[in-house]
C-alpha positions as CSV (number, residue, x, y, z in Angstrom):
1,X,27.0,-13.5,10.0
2,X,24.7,-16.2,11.1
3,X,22.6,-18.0,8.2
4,X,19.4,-16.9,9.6
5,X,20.5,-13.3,10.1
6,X,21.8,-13.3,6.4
7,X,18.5,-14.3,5.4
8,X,16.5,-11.9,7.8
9,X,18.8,-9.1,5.9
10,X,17.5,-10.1,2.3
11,X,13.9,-10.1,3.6
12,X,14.4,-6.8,5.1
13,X,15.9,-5.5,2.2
14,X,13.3,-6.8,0.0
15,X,11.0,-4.9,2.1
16,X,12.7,-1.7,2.0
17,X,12.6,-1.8,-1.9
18,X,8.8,-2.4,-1.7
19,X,8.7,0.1,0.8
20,X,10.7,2.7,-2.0
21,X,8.6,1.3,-4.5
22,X,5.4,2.0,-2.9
23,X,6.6,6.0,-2.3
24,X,7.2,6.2,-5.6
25,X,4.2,5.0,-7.2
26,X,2.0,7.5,-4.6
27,X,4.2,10.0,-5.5
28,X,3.7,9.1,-9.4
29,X,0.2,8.2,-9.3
30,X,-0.3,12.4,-7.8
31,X,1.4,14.2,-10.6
32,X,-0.6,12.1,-13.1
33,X,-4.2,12.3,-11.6
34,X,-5.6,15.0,-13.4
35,X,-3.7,14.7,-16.8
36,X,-3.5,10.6,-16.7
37,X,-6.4,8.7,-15.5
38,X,-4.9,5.8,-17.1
39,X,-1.3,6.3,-15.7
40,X,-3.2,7.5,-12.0
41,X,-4.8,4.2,-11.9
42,X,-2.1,1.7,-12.9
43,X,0.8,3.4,-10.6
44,X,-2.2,3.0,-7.6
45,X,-2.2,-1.0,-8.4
46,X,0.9,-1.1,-8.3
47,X,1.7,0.7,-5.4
48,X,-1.1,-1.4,-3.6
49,X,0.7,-4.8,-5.1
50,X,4.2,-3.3,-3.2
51,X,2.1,-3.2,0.0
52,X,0.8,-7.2,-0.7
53,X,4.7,-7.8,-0.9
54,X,5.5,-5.7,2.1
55,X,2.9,-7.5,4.1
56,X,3.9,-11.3,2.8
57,X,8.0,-10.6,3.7
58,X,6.9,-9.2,7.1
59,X,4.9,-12.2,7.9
60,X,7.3,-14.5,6.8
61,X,10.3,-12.8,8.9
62,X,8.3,-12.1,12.1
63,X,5.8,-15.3,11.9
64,X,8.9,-17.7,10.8
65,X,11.9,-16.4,11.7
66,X,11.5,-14.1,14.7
67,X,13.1,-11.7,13.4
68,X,13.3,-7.8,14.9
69,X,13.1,-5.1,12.9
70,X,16.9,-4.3,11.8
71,X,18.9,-1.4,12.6
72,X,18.0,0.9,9.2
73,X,21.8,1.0,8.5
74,X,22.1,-2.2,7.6
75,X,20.0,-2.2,5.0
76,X,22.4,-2.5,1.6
77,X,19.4,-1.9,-0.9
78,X,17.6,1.3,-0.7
79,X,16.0,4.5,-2.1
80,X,16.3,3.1,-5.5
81,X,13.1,5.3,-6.4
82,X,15.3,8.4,-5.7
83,X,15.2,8.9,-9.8
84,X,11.9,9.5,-10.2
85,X,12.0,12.6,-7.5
86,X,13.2,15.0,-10.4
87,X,10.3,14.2,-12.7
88,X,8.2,15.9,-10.0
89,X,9.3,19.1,-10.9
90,X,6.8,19.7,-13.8
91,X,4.6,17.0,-15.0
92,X,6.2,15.2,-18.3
93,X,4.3,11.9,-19.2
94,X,7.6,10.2,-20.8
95,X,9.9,11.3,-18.2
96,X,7.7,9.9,-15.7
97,X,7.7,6.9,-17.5
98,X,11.3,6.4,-18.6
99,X,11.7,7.1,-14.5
100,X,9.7,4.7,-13.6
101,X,11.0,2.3,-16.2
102,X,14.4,2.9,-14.5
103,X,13.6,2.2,-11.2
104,X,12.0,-1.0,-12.1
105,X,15.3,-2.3,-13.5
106,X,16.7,-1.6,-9.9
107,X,13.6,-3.5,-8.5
108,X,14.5,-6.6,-10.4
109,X,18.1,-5.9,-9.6
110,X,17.1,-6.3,-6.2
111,X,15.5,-9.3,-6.3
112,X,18.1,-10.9,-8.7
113,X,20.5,-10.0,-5.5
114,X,18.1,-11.8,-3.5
115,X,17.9,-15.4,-5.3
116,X,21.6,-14.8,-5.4
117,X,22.9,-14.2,-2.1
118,X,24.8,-16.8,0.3
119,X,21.6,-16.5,2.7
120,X,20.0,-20.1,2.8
121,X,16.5,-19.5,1.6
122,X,14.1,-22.6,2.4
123,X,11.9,-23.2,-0.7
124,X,8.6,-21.5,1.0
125,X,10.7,-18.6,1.4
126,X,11.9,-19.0,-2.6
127,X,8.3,-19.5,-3.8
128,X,7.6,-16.1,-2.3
129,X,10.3,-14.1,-3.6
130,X,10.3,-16.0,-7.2
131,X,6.3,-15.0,-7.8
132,X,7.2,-11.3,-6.5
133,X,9.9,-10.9,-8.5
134,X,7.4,-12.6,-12.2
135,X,4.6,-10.1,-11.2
136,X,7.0,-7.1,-10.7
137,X,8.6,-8.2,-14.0
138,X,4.9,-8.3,-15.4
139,X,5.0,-4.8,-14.0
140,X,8.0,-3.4,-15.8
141,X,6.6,-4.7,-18.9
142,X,3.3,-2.9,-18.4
143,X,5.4,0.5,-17.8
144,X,7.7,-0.1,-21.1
145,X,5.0,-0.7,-23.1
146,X,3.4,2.7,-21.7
147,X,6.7,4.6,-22.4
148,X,6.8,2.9,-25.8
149,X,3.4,3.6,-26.9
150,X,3.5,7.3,-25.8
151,X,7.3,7.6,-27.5
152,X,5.7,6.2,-30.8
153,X,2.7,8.8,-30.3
154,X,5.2,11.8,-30.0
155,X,7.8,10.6,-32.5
């Protein structure tokens, strides 16, 4: 695989992971707003921050690289948010947390594969991904602490 299609796949994939993200904070952010203003309100940031992230790696692949959209089955990273599909089912403010908290691992995973891959990444391309992936780890926090503070309140 060419260099700049290796890199073109790890912006795309970031992208879909945003784009999975984004789903399942909408998704999140409707069960909880009637019981959870304060839950409603933080998974609608954070949905909105995925959309900043999706609009930033778009830019950079089609204003930098050229790049076309890639066939869908390429992609290697996607529906990590699957998880939090089940908590749907009846509303349960520590499951929807703990789900959350889960797929948020798999968002850092993501980005870890990212900075890791053999793609070359030029260091305007690096700055972007390494501030995504400090405020989405800012983000996990904010949800851990919100599963811990409701686990101690039920305990």
């Amino acid at each position: 695989m060419e260099r700049k299609e290796k890199l073109i796949e790890v912006l795309w994939n970031l992208v879909q992971v945003n784009n999975d993200r984004v789903t399942g904070y909408e998704k999140a952010a409707e069960q909880s707003k009637e019981l959870d203003v304060d839950l409603h309100t933080i998974f609608t940031n954070l949905a909105n921050e995925s959309r900043r992230y999706i609009a930033e790696l778009t830019e950079e692949i089609y204003n930098n690289h050229n790049a076309i959209t890639p066939d869908i089955n390429t992609a290697k990273i996607h529906n990590i948010w699957q998880e939090v599909n089940p908590t749907f089912q009846g509303y349960d403010r520590q499951a929807l947390l703990e789900s959350c908290e889960l797929s948020e691992d798999k968002v850092q995973k993501a980005y870890n594969a990212a900075l890791a891959s053999d793609a070359e990444i030029g260091p305007a391309v690096m700055t972007i991904i390494i501030n995504q992936k400090a405020s989405l780890k800012n983000a996990h926090k904010v949800i851990k602490n919100y599963r811990d503070a409701h686990w101690k309140m039920i305990a």
